[in-house]
C-alpha positions in Angstrom: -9.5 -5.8 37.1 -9.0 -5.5 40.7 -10.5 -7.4 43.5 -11.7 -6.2 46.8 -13.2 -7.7 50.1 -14.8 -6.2 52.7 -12.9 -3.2 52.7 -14.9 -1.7 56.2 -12.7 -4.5 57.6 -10.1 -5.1 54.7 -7.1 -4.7 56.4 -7.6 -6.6 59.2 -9.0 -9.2 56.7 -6.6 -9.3 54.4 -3.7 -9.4 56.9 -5.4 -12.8 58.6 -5.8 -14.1 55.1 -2.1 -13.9 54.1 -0.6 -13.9 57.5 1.2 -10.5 57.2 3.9 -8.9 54.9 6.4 -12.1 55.1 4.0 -14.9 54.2 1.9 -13.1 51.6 1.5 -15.7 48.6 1.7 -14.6 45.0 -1.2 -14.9 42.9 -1.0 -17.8 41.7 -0.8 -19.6 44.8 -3.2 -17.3 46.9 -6.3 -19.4 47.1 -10.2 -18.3 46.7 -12.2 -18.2 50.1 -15.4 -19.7 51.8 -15.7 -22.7 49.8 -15.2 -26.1 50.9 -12.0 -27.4 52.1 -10.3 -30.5 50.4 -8.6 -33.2 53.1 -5.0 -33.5 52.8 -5.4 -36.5 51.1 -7.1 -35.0 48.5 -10.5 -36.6 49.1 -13.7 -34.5 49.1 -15.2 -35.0 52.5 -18.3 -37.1 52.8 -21.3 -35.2 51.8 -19.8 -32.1 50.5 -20.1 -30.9 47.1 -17.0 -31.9 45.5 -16.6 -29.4 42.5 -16.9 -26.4 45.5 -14.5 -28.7 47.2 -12.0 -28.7 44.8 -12.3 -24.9 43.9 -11.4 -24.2 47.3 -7.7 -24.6 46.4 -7.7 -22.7 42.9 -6.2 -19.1 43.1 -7.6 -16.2 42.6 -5.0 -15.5 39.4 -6.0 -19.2 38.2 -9.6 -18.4 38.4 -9.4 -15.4 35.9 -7.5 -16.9 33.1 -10.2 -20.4 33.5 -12.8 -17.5 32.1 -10.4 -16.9 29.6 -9.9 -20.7 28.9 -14.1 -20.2 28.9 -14.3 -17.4 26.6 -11.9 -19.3 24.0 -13.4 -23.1 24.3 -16.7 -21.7 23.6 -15.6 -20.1 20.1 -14.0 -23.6 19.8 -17.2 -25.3 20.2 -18.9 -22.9 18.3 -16.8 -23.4 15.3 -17.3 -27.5 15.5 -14.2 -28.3 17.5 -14.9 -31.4 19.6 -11.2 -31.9 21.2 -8.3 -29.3 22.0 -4.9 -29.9 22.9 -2.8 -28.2 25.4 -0.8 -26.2 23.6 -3.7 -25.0 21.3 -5.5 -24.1 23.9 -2.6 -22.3 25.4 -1.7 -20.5 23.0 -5.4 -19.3 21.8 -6.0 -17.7 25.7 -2.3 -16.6 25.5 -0.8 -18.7 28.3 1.6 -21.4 28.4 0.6 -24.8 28.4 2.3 -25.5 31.7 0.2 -23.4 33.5 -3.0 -24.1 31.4 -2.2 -28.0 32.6 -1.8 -26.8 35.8 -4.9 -25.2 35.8 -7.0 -27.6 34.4 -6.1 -30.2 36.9 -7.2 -27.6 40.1 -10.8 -29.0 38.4 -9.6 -32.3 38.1 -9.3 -32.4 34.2 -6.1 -34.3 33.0 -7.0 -34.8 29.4 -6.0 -37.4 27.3 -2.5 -38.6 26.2 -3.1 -38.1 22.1 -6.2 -36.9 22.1 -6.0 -33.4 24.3 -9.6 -32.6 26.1 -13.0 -33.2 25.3 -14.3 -29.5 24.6 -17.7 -30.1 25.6 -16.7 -31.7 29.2 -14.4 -28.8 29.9 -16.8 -26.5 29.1 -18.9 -28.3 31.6 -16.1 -28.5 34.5 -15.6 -24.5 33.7 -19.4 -23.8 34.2 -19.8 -25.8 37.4 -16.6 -24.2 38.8 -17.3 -20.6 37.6 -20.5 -21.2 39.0 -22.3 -20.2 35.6 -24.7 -23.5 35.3 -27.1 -20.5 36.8 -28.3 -17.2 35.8 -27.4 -14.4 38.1 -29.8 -11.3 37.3 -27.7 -7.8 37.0 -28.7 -4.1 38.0 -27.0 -1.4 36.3 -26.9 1.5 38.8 -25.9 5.0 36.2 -27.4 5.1 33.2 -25.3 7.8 31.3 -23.2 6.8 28.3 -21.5 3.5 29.3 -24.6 2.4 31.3 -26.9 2.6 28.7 -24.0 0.8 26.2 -24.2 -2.1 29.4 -27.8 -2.1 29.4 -27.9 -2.6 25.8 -25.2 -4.9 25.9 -26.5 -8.2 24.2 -23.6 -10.7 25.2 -24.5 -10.6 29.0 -28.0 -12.3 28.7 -26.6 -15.2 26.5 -23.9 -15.9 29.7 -26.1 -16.3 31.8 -25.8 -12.5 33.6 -29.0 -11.0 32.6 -29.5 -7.4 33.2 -32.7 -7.2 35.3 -33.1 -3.5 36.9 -31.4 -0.2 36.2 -31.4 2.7 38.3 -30.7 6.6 38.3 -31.7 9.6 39.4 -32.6 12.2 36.4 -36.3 12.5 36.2 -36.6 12.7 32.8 -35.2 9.2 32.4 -38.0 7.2 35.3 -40.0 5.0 33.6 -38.1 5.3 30.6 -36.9 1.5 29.0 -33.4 1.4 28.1 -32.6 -2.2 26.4 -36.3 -3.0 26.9 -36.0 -2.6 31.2 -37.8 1.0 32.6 -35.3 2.7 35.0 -36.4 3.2 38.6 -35.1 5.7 41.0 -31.9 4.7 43.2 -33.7 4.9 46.5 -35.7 1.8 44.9 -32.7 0.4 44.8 -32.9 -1.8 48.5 -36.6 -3.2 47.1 -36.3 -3.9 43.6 -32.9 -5.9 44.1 -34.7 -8.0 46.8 -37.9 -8.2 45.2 -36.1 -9.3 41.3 -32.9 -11.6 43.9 -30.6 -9.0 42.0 -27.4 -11.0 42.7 -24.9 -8.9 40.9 -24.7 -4.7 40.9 -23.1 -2.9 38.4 -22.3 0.8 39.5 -21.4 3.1 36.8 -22.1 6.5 38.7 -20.0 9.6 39.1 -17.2 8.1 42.0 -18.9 11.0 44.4 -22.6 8.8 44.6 -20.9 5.6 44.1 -20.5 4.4 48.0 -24.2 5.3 48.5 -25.3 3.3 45.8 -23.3 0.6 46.7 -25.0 1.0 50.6 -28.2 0.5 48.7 -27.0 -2.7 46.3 -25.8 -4.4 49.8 -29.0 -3.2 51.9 -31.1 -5.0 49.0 -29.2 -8.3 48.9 -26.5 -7.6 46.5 -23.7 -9.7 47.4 -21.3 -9.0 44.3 -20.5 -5.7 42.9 -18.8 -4.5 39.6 -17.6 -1.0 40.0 -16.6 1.2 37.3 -16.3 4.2 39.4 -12.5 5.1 40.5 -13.5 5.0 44.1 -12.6 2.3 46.9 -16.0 0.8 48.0 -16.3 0.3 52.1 -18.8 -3.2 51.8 -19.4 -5.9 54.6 -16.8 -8.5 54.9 -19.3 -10.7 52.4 -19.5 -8.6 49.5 -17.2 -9.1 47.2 -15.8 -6.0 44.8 -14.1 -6.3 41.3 -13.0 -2.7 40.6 -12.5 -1.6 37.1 -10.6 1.7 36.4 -9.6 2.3 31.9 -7.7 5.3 33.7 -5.2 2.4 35.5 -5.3 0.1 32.7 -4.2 2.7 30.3 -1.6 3.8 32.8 -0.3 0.2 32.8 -0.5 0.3 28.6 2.0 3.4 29.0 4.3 1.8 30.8 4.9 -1.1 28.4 4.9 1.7 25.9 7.9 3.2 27.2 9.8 0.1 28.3 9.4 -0.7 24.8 10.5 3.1 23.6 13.6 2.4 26.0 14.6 -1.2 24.5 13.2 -3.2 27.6 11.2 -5.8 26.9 8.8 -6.6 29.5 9.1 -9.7 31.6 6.6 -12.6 30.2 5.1 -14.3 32.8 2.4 -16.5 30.6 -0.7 -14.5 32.1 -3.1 -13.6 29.9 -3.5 -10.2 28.5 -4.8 -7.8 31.2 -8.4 -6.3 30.9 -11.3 -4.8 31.9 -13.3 -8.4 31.9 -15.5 -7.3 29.3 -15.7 -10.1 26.2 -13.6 -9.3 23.6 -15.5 -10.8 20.8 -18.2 -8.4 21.1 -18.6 -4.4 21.2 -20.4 -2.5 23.6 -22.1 -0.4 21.2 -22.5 3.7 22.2 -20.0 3.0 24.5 -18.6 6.4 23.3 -18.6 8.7 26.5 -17.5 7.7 29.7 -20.8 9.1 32.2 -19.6 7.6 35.2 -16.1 7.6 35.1 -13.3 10.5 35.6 -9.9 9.9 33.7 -7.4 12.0 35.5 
C-alpha cells in the first residue's frame, strides 16, 4: 500500500520532511511523524509517554513489517507457542533476522540470549506501539461488491477495527443492514462519523465520488482514511491516506513475472511480501466484483 499526507499541501510537506531531492532517506530510515521525540541520549523525556516516545524513531517501512511480525506472533500464540526465536520469527513474516532484531529493538525488545522472545510480551510491545490496545470504529463509504465483502468481513471486529457506519447513495439500499449495520445516505456522512467518533474511513466508491466522500469523512472527524479508489485524495495536512490500488499491485506482479521469464532474478531485499494490507489468513467472502474500483 501507499501512504499519503496531506496532499492539499503535500509537496511542500513532503519536501520539509526529507529536506529536498539530495537528503531524502530510504524507507527504512525515514522516520514516522508527530510523536514524541527521544533525547539524544536515548532517554524518554520526563513525563512523556515513553512507548510514543520511542515510536517516534521507527520508520515508516519498519512500522509495516511490525504488523506483519503482529499478524504472525498471534498465530504463534494461538497455536500454544510461548517463546520465538529470531530467525523463526524471521523467516515465518519473510524477513531476515537482522532486520527483524533491528526492528524489535526500535520498541526496546532485545530478547533473550537462548531463549528468543516472550510471545506474549511482544505481542504486548506491538499493540502499544501500533496503537491497537484500542478499538478504532470503521465506516465503509460504497457498498457495491467489495464493500459489502468489507462490511461482512469478520476479522476486522476481532482487531480491534470494528466496522461501525456504512454509507451510499442508491435508495434502494437506505435502511437496508449489510453485516448487521443499516446503510445511511453519504450526506450523513459529517454526523454520523461525529456522532459514532468514526476514527477510520474506508472509501470504496467509483474514483469520480471518491474526493467528495473523503470531504465528508474529514468534515466529520475522520482523521485516517483507507482508499481503494485509484484516485489521489487532496486531505488536510492531519489526515493521513493509505492508498490501495490491485490495478498497481498486479502491475508490480508482472514485472517480476517477466524478470523471471527473462532469467533475472529480482533483487531480495528482506521486505516482506508486498500487499494490499488485508490479513492473509482470512477471506473476504463475495469479494467477487470490484464496485468501486477501475482496473485499466
Amino acid at each position: 500500500m501507499v501512504a499519503q499526507r496531506g496532499r492539499r499541501n503535500g509537496a511542500k510537506a513532503a519536501h520539509k520532511r526529507t529536506g529536498g531531492a539530495a537528503g531524502t532517506p530510504d524507507a527504512d530510515n525515514a522516520p514516522t511523524a508527530e510523536m514524541l521525540a527521544v533525547e539524544q541520549n536515548g532517554q524518554v523525556p520526563e513525563g512523556a509517554d515513553p512507548v510514543a516516545a520511542r515510536a517516534k524513531s521507527i520508520p515508516e517501512a519498519a512500522v509495516a513489517r511490525l504488523a506483519v511480525y503482529l499478524r504472525v506472533l498471534s498465530a504463534m500464540a494461538d497455536q500454544g507457542a510461548t517463546t520465538v526465536s529470531s530467525e523463526e520469527l524471521s523467516s515465518a513474516a519473510g524477513v531476515n533476522s537482522a532486520k527483524l532484531r533491528k526492528d524489535l529493538s526500535y520498541l526496546g525488545s532485545y530478547g533473550t540470549r537462548g531463549v528468543g522472545y516472550d510471545v506474549a510480551v511482544l505481542v504486548g510491545q506491538i499493540e502499544r506501539t501500533l496503537g491497537l490496545t484500542r478499538k478504532h470504529k470503521v465506516a465503509v463509504v460504497g457498498i457495491g461488491n467489495l464493500g459489502h465483502a468489507l462490511a461482512n468481513y469478520g476479522g476486522f471486529p476481532g482487531r480491534g477495527f470494528p466496522v461501525e457506519a456504512l454509507f451510499d447513495v442508491d435508495p434502494d439500499l437506505m435502511g437496508v443492514p449489510v453485516g448487521g449495520l443499516p446503510v445511511s445516505h453519504l450526506d450523513d456522512i459529517p454526523a454520523v462519523c461525529a456522532e459514532r467518533q468514526i476514527s477510520i474511513g474506508v472509501i470504496a466508491t467509483p474514483p469520480t465520488a471518491a474526493q467528495s466522500v473523503c470531504d465528508r469523512l474529514v468534515a466529520g472527524g475522520v482523521q485516517c482514511i483507507l482508499n481503494f479508489a485509484p484516485v489521489v485524495l487532496q486531505v488536510p495536512e492531519h489526515v493521513e491516506v493509505r492508498k490501495v490500488d490491485l490495478a498497481v499491485e498486479l502491475q508490480i506482479l508482472s514485472f517480476h513475472v517477466a524478470r523471471r521469464a527473462d532469467g533475472a532474478e529480482p533483487a531480495q531485499d528482506g521486505s516482506p511480501q508486498a500487499g494490499t494490507g488485508l490479513d492473509a489468513g482470512h477471506s473476504l467472502d463475495g469479494m467477487d466484483g470490484m464496485d468501486g474500483m477501475v482496473v485499466r
